[in-house]
N, C-alpha and C positions, 0 to 999 in steps of 0.2 A: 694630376699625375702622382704626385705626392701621396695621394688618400690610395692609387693604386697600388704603389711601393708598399705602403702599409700594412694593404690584407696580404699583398705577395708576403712578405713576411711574414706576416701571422700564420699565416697557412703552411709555408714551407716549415717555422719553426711545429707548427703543430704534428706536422706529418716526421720531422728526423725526432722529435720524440716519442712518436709513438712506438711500441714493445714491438708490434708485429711487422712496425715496416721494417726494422732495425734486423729484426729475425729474420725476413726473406731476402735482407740487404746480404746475408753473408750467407742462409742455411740455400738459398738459390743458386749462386753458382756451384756450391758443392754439390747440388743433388745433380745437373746437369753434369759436374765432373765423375761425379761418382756414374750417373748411366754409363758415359764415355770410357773408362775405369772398364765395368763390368762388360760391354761389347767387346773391348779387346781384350778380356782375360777369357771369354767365351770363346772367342776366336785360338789364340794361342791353346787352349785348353780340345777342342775341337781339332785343331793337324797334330797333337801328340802323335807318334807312330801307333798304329795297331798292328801285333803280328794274325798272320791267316796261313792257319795249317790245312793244309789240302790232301784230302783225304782219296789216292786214287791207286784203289785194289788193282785195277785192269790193267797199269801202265799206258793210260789211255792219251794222256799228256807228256809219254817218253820223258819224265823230270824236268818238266820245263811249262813256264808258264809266261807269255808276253807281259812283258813291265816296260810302262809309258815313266816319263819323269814324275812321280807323283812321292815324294818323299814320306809322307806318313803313310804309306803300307807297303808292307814287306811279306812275302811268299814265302810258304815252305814247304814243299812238299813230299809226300811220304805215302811208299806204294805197298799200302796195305789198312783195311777196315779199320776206324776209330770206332772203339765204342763210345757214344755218344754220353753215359753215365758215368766211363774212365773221364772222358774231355771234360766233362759238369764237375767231376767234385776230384778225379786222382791228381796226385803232384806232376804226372809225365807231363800234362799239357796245360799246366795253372800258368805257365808264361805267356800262354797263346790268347789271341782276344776272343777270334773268329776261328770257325771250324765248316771248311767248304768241300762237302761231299760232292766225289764223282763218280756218277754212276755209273757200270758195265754198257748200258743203253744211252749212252748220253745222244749218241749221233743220231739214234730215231726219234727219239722223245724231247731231245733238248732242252732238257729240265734237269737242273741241281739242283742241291740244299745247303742254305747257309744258316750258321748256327749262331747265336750272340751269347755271349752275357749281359753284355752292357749295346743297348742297340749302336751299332756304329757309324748312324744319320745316312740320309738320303742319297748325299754326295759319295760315299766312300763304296755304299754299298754298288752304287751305280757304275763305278770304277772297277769293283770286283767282276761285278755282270760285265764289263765289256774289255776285261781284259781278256776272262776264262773265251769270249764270244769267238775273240781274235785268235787265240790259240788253237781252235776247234776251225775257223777258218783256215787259219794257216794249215792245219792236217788236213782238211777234207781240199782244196786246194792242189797241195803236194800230190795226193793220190789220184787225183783226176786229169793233172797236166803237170808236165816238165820244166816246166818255167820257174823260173826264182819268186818266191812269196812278193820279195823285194818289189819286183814287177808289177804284180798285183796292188800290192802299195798305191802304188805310183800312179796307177789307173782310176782309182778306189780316192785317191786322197781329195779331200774336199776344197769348193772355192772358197777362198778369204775374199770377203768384200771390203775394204777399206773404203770410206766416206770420210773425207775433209774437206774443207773450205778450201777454195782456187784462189784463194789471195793467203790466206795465213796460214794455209794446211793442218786448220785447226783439224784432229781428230774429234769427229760428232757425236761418238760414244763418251771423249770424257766430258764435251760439252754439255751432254746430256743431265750426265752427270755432277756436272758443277750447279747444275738448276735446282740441283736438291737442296746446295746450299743455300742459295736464295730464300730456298720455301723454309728453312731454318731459322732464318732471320724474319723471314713472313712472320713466321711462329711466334719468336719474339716479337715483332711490335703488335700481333695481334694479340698476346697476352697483357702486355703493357698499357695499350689500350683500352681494352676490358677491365681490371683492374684498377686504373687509374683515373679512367671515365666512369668507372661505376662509384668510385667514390666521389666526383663532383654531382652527380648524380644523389647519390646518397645524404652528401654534406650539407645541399641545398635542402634536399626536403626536411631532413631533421631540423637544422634553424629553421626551417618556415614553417614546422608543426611544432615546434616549442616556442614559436613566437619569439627567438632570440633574435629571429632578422628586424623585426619591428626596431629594435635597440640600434640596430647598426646602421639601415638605413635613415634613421634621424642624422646622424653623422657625416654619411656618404652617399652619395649615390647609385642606385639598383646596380645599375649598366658596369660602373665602375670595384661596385662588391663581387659581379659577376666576372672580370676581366682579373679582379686580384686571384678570383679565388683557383680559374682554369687557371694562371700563369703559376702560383705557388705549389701547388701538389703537380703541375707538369716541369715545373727544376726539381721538385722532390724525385721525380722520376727519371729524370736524367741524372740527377745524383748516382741514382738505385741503380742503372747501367751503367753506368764509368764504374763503378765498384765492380758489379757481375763481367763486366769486359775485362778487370784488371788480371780479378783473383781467374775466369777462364784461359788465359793466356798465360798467366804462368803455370796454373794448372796442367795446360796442352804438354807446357814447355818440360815440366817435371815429370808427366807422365812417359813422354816421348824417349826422355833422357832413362825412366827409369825400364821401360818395359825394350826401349829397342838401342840399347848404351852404347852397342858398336858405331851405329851412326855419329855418335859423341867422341869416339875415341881419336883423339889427333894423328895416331899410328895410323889408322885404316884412312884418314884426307888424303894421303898420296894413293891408294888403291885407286881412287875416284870411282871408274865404271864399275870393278866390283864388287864396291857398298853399295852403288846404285842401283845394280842388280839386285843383292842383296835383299835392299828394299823394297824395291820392285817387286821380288815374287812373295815379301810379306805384305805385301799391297794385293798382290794380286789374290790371295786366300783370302782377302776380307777387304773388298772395297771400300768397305766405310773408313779402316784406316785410311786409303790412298784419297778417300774425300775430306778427311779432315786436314792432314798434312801436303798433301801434295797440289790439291788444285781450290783453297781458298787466300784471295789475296787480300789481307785479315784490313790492310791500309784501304782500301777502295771498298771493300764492303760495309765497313765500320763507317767511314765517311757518308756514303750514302743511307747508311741505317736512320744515322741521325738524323738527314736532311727528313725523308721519309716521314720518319716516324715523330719529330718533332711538331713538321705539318698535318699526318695524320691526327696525331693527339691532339691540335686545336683544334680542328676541322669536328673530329669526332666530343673534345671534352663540349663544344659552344652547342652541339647538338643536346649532350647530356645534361646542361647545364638549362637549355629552354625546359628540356620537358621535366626537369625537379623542378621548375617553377610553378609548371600546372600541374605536380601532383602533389595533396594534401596530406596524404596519410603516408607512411615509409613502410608498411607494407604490400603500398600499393607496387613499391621502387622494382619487384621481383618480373612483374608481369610483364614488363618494358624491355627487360632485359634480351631480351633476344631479336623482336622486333628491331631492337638499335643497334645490335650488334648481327645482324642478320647479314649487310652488304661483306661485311668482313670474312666472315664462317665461309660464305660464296665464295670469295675470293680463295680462300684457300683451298676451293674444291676443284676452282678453275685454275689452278697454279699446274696439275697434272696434263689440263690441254697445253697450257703455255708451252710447257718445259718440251712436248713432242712438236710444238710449232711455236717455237717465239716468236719470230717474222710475223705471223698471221695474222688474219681480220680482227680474230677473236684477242689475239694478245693485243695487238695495239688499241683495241675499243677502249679494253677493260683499263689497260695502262692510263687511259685517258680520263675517265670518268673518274672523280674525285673519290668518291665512296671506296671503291677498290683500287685505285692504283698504288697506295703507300705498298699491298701488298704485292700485285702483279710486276709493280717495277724492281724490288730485289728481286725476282725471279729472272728477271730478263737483263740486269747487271749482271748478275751471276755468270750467266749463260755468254755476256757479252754481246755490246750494240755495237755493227759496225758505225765508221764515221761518220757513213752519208745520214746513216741513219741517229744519229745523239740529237740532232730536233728535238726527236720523240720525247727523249724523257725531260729537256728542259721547257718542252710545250705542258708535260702533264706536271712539273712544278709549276709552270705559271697558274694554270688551271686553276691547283690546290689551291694555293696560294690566294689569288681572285675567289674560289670557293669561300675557303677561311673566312676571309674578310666580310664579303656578304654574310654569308651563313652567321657571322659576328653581329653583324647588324641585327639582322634578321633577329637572333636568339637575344639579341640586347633589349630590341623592343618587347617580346613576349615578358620577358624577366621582367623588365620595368614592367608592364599589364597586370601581374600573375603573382609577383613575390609577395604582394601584403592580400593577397585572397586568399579569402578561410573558405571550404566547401564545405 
């Protein structure tokens, strides 16, 4: 046990000095903050207001154009030809974004023309189309029956389907989308894993083609060099995530504070519902904010990542560690690469059926089977198990668990077989 402490050490010291762990130790969570960073400055940068000048000779719109709650566009209009060359380059209309001609024949042909400078994305413009649609409704309408548009409304307005859970009335839209968080965390241990299995991987074969292991196992034992060496570069690697866990959560914290400060402000804690709101309908312009701050519980996913990804990593380094045993040459280490990392890449393909069915055949198989479940099971914590059902995931820790272990043995004897063959 003693000779195991040993290479763990050796190993772990190897790994916190090397230059590049040291660099992904810290330029890693910045690049993840900095994406995070740049999505929400995309977003805020995207609902800027655009004005839209509406260009209608005929008074075919009577000065008036239907507006929904949609704070970044604003209407003006004005009954008489734009020329289109004044709009492009003179001072009258340089404050305007958009420039939306109506035609004299609008009601036959029901075709406009919207003009950009700057295009103003799919969403706004799809806004513009079904405001001008409503307003042409509401007049053709009017002139055909006596009845209030209002009426029309009312007939016209569409079903809400609301889906929740009969015991927690969970809403299944955000549940849905809580599963993204999961496959987030998939991400992470699936890159942790790769990475950090390709280096036991790696580590083996280079001592065994330099003959350095000949030296070492004089000293120690295969089984046991193999056991120091997954255990030392997998605390290297839990090192490297408590750090990426630290600096993203203050990150979150600094970000949150600096881009949405109202939420921060002690004045607006007695408003309560409307900051809430507030943030709500900045959630509601970019769900990805409302998935990062509102529906991850950092305490429970963080706990479970570890478990996960701790067993993943033995599970997966004692596999990487057999087959640098039987390979010779360390350029042979490339070819393997995806073969062993193949049940993983799967798993994250099958994280998209999960998330539409977590309950199902296919989630619970995969949850089960050791190869994929580190990653199927943060998708389906994510998502939330109920009670009856929390078996599941302490059945597929046992699983791993029992996998590990054999799989230990298993890759202990090849090691012992393979570590002193020259091919």
């Amino acid at each position: 046990m003693n000779k195991i402490v040993l290479i763990t050490i050796r190993e772990l010291k190897e790994k916190l000095s090397s230059k590049s762990f040291l660099l992904m130790t810290f330029l890693g969570p910045i690049l993840i903050l900095s994406f995070l960073f740049l999505v929400f400055w995309i977003n805020m940068e995207s609902t800027k207001p655009v004005k839209v000048v509406v260009a209608d000779p005929g008074l075919l719109l009577n000065n008036y154009i239907l507006k929904q709650d949609h704070p970044d566009i604003q209407f003006e209009i004005i009954n008489e030809q734009i020329d289109r060359e004044e709009f492009q380059n003179g001072e009258l209309y340089k404050d305007y974004d958009l420039l939306l001609e109506v035609n004299q024949k609008i009601f036959q042909n029901n075709t406009a023309l919207l003009f950009y400078r700057k295009d103003p994305g799919a969403k706004r413009e799809a806004f513009i189309q079904r405001a001008l649609e409503k307003r042409l409704e509401e007049m053709k309408f009017a002139e055909l029956t006596n009845l209030p548009y209002s009426k029309f409304q009312e007939l016209k307005k569409p079903l809400v389907l609301k889906t929740a859970n009969i015991k927690t009335e969970e809403n299944a839209k955000i549940k849905r989308m809580s599963g993204w968080v999961g496959w987030f965390f998939s991400v992470i241990i699936f890159l942790f894993i790769f990475i950090f299995g390709f280096q036991v991987l790696r580590g083996v074969t280079e001592e065994k083609s330099n003959r350095i292991v000949e030296v070492i196992v004089s000293a120690v034992k295969p089984v046991k060099l193999m056991y120091g060496k997954i255990l030392g570069i997998g605390i290297a690697a839990f090192i490297q995530f408590l750090v990426w866990s630290v600096v993203i959560l203050v990150g979150l914290i600094a970000i949150k504070s600096t881009m949405f400060p109202d939420l921060y402000d002690p004045e607006n804690w007695k408003a309560g519902d409307a900051i809430a709101t507030e943030f709500e309908s900045i959630s509601n312009q970019n769900e990805f904010v409302s998935l990062v701050y509102n529906q991850v519980d950092y305490g429970v996913m963080l706990s479970w990542f570890f478990v996960f990804f701790i067993l993943g990593y033995l599970l997966y380094a004692s596999i990487f560690a057999a087959v640098g045993a039987r390979i010779s040459r360390v350029s042979d280490v490339q070819q393997f690469l995806i073969p062993l990392t193949l049940p993983l890449i799967f798993s994250l393909f099958i994280c998209g059926y999960v998330i539409q069915d977590p309950h199902g055949n296919l989630a619970f198989w995969f949850s089960q089977i050791p190869l994929t479940s580190p990653i199927i099971n943060m998708v389906r914590l994510a998502m939330g198990i109920p009670v009856e059902n929390a078996w599941e995931i302490y059945s597929s820790m046992l699983i791993l668990i029992l996998s590990f272990i054999g799989m230990t043995i298993w890759a202990g004897r090849i090691y012992k077989k393979n570590i002193l063959v020259a091919k």
